[in-house]
Each structure stands twice: as structure tokens, then as C-alpha cells.
MIVO-573233 format. One line per field, with one value per atom (N, C-alpha, C): residue number from 1; chain; x, y, z. Coordinates in nm, 2 decimals, padded with zeros to 4 digits. Example, Ala and Ser with C-alpha at 12.3 -4.5 7.8 and 13.67 -1.06 7.14 Angstrom:
<rs>
seq [1; 1; 1; 2; 2; 2]
mol [A; A; A; A; A; A]
px [01.32; 01.23; 01.32; 01.28; 01.37; 01.29]
py [-00.57; -00.45; -00.33; -00.22; -00.11; 00.00]
pz [00.78; 00.78; 00.78; 00.71; 00.71; 00.79]
</rs>
This chain:
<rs>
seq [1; 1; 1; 2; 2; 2; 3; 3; 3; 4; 4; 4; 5; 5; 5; 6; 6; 6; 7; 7; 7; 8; 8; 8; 9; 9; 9; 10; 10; 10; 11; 11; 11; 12; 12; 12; 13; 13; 13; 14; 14; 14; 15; 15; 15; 16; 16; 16; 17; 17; 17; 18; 18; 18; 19; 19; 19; 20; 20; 20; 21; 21; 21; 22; 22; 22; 23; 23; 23; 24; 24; 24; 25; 25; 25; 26; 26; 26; 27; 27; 27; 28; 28; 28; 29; 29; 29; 30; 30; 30; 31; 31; 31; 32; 32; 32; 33; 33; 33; 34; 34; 34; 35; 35; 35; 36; 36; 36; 37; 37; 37; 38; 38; 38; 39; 39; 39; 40; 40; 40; 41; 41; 41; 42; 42; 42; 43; 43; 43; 44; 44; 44; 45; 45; 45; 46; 46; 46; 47; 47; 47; 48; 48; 48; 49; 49; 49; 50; 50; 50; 51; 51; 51; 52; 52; 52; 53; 53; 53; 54; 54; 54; 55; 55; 55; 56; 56; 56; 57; 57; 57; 58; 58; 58; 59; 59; 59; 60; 60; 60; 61; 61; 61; 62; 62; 62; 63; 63; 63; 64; 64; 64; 65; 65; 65; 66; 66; 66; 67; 67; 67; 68; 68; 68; 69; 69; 69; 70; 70; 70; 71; 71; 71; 72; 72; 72; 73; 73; 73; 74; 74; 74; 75; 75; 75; 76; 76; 76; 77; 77; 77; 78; 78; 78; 79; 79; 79; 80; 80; 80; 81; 81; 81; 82; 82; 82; 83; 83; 83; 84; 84; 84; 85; 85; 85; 86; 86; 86; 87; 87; 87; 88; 88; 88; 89; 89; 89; 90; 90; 90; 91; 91; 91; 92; 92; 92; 93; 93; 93; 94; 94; 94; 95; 95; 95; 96; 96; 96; 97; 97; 97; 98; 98; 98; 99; 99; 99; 100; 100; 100; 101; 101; 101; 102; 102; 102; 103; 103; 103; 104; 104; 104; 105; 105; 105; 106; 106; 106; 107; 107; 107; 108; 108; 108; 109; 109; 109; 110; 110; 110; 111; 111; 111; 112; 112; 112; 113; 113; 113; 114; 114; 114; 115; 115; 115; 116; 116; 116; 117; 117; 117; 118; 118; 118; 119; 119; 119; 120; 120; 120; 121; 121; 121; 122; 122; 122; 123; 123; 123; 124; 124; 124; 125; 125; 125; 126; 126; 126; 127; 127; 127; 128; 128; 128; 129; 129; 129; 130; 130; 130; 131; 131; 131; 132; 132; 132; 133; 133; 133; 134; 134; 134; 135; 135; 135; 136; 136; 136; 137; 137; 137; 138; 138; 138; 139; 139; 139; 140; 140; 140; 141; 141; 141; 142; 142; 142]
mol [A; A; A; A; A; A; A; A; A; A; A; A; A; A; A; A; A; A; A; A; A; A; A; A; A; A; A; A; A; A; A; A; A; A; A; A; A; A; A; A; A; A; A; A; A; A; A; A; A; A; A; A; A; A; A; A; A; A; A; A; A; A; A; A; A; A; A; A; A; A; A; A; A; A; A; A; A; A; A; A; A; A; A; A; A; A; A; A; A; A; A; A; A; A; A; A; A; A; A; A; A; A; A; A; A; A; A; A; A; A; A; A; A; A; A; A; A; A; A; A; A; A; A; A; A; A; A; A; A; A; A; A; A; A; A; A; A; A; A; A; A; A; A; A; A; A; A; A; A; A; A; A; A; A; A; A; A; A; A; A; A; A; A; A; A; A; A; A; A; A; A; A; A; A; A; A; A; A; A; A; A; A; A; A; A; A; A; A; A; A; A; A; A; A; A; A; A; A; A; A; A; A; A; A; A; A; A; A; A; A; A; A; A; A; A; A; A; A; A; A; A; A; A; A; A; A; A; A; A; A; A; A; A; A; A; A; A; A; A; A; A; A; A; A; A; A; A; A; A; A; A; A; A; A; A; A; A; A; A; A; A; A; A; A; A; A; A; A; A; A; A; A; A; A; A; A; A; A; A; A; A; A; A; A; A; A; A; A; A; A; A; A; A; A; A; A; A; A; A; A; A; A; A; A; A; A; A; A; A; A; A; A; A; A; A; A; A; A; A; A; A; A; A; A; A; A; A; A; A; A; A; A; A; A; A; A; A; A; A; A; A; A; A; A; A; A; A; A; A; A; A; A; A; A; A; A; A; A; A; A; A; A; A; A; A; A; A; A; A; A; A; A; A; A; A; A; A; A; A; A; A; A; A; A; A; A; A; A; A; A; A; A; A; A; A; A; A; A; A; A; A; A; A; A; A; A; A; A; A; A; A; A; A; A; A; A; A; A; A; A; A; A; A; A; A; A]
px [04.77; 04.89; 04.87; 04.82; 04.77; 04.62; 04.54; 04.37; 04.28; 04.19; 04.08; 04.05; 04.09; 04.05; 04.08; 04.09; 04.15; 04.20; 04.13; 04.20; 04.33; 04.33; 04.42; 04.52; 04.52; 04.58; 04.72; 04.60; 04.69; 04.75; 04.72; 04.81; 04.93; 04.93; 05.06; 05.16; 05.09; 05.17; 05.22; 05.14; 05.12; 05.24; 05.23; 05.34; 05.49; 05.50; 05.62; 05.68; 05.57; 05.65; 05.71; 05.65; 05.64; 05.82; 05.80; 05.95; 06.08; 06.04; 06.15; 06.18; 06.12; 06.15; 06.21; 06.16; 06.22; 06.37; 06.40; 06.53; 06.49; 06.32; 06.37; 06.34; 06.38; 06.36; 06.23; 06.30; 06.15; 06.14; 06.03; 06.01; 06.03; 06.06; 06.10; 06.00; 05.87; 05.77; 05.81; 05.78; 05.80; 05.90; 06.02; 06.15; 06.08; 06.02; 05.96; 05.87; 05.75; 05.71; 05.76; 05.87; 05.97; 06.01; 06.07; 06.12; 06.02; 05.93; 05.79; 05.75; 05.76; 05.71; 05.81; 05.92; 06.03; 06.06; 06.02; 06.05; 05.92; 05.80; 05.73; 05.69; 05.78; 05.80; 05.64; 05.58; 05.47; 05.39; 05.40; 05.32; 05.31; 05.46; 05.56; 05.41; 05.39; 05.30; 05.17; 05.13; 05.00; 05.05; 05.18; 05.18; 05.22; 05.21; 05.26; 05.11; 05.04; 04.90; 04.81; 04.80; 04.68; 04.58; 04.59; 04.43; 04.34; 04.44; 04.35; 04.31; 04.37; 04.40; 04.34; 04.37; 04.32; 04.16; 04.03; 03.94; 03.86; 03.99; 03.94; 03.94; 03.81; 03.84; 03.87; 03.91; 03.93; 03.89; 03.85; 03.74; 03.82; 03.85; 03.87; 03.82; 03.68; 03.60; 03.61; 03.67; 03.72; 03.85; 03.95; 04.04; 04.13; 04.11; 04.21; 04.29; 04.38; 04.50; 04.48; 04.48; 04.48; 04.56; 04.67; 04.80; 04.82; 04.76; 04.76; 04.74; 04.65; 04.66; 04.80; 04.83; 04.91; 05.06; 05.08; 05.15; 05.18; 05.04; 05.01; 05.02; 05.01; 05.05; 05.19; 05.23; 05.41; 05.43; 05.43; 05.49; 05.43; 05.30; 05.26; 05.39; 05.39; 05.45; 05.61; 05.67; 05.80; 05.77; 05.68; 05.61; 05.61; 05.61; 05.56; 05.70; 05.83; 05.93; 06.02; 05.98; 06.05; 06.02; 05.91; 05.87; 05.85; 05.89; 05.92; 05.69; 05.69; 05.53; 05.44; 05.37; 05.40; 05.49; 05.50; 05.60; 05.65; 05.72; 05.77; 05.79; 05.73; 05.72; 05.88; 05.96; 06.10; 06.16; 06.10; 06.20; 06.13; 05.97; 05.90; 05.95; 06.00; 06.01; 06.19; 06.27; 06.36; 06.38; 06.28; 06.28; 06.25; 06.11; 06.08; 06.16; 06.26; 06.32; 06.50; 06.53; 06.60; 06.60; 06.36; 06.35; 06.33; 06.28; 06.26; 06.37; 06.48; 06.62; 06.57; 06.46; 06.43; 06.35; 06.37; 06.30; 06.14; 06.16; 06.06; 05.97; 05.96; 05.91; 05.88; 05.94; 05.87; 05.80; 05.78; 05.65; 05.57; 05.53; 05.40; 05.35; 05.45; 05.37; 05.34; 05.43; 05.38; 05.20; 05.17; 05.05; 04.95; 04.96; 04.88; 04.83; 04.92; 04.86; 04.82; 04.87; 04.79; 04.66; 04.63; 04.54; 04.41; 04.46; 04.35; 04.28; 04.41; 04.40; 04.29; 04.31; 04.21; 04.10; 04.10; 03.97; 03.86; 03.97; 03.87; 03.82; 03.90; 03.84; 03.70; 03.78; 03.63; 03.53; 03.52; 03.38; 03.35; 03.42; 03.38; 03.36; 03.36; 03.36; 03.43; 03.53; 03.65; 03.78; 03.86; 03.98; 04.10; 04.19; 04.30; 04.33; 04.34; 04.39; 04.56; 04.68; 04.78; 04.86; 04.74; 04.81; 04.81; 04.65; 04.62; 04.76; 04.77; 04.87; 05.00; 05.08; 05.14; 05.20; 05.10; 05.00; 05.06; 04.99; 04.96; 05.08; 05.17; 05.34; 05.40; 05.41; 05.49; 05.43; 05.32; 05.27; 05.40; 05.39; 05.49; 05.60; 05.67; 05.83; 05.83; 05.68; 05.74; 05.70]
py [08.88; 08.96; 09.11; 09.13; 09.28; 09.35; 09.27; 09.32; 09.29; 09.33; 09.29; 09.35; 09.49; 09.63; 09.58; 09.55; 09.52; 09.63; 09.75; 09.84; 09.93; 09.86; 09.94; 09.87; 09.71; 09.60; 09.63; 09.66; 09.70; 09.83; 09.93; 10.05; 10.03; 09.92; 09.87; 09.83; 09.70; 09.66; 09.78; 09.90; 10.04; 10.09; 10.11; 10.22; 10.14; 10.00; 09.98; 09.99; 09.93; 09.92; 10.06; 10.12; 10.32; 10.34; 10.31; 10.36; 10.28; 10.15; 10.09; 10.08; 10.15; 10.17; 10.34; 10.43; 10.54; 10.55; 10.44; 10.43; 10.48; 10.49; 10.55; 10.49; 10.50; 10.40; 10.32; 10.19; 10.10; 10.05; 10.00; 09.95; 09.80; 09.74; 09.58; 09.50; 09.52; 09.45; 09.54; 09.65; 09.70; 09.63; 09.63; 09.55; 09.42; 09.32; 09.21; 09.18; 09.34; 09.31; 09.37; 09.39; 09.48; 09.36; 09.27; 09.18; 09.09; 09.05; 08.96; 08.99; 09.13; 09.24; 09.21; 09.20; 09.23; 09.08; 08.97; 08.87; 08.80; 08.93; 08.90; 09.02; 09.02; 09.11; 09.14; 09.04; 09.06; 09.15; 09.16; 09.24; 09.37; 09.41; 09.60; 09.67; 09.63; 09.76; 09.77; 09.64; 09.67; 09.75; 09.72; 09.79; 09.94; 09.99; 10.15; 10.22; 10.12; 10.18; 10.16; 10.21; 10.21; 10.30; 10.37; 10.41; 10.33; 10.25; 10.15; 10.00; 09.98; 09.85; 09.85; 09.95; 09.91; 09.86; 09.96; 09.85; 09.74; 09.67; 09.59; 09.45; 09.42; 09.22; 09.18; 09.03; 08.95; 08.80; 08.78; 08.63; 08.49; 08.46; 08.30; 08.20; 08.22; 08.17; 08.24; 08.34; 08.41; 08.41; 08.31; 08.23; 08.33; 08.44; 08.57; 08.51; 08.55; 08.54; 08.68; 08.64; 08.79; 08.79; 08.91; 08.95; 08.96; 09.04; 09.07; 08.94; 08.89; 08.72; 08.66; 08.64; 08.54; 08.59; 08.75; 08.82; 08.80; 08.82; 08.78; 08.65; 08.58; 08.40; 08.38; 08.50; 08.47; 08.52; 08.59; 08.68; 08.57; 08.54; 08.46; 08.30; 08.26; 08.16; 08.23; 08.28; 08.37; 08.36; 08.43; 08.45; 08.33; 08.24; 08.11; 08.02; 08.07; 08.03; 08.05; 08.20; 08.29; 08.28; 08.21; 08.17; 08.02; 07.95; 07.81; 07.80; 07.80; 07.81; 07.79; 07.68; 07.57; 07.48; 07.42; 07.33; 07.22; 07.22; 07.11; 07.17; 07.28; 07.39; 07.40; 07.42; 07.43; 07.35; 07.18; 07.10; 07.04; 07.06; 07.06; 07.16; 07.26; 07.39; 07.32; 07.27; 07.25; 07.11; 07.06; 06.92; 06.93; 07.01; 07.10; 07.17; 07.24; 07.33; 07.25; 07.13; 07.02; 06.94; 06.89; 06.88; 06.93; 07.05; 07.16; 07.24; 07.28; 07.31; 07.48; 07.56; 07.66; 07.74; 07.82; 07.84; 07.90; 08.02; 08.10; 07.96; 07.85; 07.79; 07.71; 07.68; 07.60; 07.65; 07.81; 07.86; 07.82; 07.86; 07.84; 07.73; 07.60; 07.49; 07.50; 07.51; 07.53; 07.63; 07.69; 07.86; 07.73; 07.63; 07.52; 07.48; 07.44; 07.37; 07.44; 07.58; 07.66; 07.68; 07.68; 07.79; 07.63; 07.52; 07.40; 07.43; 07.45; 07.41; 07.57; 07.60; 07.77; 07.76; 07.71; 07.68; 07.57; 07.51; 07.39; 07.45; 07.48; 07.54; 07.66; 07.73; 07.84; 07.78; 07.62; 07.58; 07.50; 07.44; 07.35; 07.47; 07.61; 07.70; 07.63; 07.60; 07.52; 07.58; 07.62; 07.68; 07.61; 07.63; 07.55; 07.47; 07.37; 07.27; 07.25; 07.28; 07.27; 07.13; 07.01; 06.88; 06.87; 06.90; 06.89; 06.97; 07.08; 07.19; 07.14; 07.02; 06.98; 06.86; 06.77; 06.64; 06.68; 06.81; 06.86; 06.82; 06.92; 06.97; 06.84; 06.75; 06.56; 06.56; 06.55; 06.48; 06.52; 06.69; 06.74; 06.70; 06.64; 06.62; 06.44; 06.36; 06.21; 06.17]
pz [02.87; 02.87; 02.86; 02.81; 02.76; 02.82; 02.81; 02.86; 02.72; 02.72; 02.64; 02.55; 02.50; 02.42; 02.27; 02.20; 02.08; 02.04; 02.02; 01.98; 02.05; 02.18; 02.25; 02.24; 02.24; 02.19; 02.09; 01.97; 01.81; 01.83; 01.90; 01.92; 01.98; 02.09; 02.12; 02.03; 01.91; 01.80; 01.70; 01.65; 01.62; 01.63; 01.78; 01.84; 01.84; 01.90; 01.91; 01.74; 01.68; 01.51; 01.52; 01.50; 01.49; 01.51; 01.66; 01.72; 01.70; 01.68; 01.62; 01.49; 01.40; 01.27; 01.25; 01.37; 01.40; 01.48; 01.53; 01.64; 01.74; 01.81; 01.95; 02.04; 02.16; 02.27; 02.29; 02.35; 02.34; 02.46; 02.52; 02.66; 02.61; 02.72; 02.71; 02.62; 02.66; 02.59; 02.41; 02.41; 02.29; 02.20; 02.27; 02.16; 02.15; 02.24; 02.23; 02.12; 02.08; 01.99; 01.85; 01.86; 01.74; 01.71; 01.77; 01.73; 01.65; 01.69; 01.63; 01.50; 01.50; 01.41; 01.27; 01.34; 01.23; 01.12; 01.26; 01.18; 01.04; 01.06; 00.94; 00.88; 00.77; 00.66; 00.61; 00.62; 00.55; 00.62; 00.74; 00.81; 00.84; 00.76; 00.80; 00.74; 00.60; 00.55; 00.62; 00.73; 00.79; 00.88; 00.97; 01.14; 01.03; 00.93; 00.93; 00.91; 00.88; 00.79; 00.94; 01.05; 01.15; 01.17; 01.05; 01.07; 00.96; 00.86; 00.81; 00.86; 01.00; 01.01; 01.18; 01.21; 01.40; 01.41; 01.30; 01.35; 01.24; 01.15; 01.04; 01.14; 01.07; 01.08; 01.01; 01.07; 01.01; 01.03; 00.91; 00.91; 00.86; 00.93; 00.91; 00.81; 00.81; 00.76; 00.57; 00.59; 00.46; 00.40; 00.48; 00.46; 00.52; 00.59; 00.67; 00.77; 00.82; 00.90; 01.00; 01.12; 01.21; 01.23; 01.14; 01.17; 01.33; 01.40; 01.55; 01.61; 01.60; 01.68; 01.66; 01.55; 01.49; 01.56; 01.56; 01.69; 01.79; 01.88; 02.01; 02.02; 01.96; 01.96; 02.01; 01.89; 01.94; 02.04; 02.11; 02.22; 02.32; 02.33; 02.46; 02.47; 02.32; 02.35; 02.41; 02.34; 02.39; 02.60; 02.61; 02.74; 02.81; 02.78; 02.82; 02.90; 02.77; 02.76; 02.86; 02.85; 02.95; 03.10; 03.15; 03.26; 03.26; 03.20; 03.17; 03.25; 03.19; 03.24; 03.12; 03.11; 03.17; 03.21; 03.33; 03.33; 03.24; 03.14; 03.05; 02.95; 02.93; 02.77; 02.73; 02.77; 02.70; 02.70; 02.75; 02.68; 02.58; 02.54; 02.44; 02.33; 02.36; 02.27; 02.18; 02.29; 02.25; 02.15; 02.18; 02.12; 02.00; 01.97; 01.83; 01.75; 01.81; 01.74; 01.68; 01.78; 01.75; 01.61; 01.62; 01.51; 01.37; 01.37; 01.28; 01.25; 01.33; 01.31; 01.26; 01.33; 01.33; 01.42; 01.52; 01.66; 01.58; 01.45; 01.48; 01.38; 01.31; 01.28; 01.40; 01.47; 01.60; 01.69; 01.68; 01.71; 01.68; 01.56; 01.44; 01.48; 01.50; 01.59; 01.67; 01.75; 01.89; 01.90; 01.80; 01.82; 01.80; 01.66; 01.61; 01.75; 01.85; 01.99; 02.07; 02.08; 02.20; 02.12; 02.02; 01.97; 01.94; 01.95; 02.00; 02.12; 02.22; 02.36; 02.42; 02.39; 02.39; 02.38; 02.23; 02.12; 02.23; 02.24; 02.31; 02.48; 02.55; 02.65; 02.68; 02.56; 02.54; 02.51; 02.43; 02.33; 02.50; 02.60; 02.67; 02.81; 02.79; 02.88; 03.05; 03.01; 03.12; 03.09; 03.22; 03.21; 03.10; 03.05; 02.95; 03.01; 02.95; 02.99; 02.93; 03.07; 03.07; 03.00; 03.06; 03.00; 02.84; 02.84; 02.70; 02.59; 02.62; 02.55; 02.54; 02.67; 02.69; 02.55; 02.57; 02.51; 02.38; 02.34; 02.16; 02.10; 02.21; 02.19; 02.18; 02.24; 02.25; 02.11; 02.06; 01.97; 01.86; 01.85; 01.76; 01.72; 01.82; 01.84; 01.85; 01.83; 01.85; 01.67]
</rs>
């Protein structure tokens, strides 16, 4: 969605926080990630602090959460939605959110199965597998 830079990546997340906490105009993607932004409180005091945060990691393996991934999770799924792409994703999306009785919690599932379906294609060096992703999603909602 964006390109590969990480750091040019988080300046995006950076800037839009910036201007939507200033009131000034946002580009479509910007409100998109204002909105993402906004719905985790936890994350306000990282997006204000970027010169401490654009080039930290974060280790998994050290029990971390990548604020920016966990972001970019959301927007792709949003993305996904928005172009009903893959085919079947929003009546998966709806079925979840039917059962969970909360959309931005039926992300977070939904990130659980893209972020398999990824996982797995990078370790098998083979494109995503749409069914699989598909597959994850049913599992959620049966």
C-alpha cells in the first residue's frame, strides 16, 4: 500500500496524527489513518514523539507489539473491504462483526488471519494465498 521505506512509512502515520490533532486538512488516506490512530488511545503519545519512535524496533520475541504494523494491519484490512478484495472478505467481515457485535474488534481477528496468511507465504517464499486467508476468516465465524 505504501512502499517499503519504513521510515517514510511512519512519517505518514507522524504527519497525518500531526494534522488531525491540529484541525488541518487531511488527504483521504490521512483521515483513514486519523481514524486508526484515534481508535487506539494507546498509541497518541507514540504518533506525537517521532523523533523518538521513527527508527525504534520492535521485537516480538521481546513480547513488543509494532504499533505501526498493528496500524498498517488495519488500514489494509479497511482496504480490503473497501474493494471487497478478496472476493468473499465482507461477507466474512460481516459475519464476524454479527458475531463479536464490534467492527474494530473484528479487525484484530481478522489481522490474526492475514498476518498467518503472509507469515506463511514469506516462510514458503509463494505468493498469499487468497483461499487460505479466506479459510482462516470461516474458521472465525463457525
Amino acid at each position: 500500500m505504501f512502499g517499503q521505506d519504513r521510515s517514510q512509512l511512519r512519517k505518514m502515520f507522524f504527519e497525518a496524527w500531526r494534522k488531525s490533532t491540529a484541525g488541518e486538512p487531511l488527504t483521504p488516506l490521512e483521515q483513514e489513518i486519523s481514524r486508526v490512530a484515534a481508535e487506539h488511545p494507546e498509541y497518541h503519545a507514540l504518533l506525537q514523539s517521532a523523533e523518538r519512535h521513527l527508527a525504534r524496533d520492535y521485537l516480538p520475541e521481546a513480547g513488543e507489539t509494532n504499533p505501526f504494523l498493528h496500524m498498517a494491519m488495519h488500514l489494509s484490512i479497511r482496504e480490503q473491504l473497501a474493494t471487497q478484495r478478496p472476493a468473499g472478505i465482507m461477507e466474512a467481515y460481516r459475519d464476524l462483526v454479527g458475531r463479536l457485535g464490534e467492527p474494530h474488534e473484528a479487525e484484530h481477528r481478522m489481522m490474526e488471519c492475514l498476518g498467518e496468511m503472509l507469515w506463511q507465504a514469506q516462510r514458503d517464499n509463494l505468493p498469499p494465498s487468497e483461499s487460505a486467508y479466506l479459510g482462516c476468516l470461516r474458521k472465525l465465524t463457525s
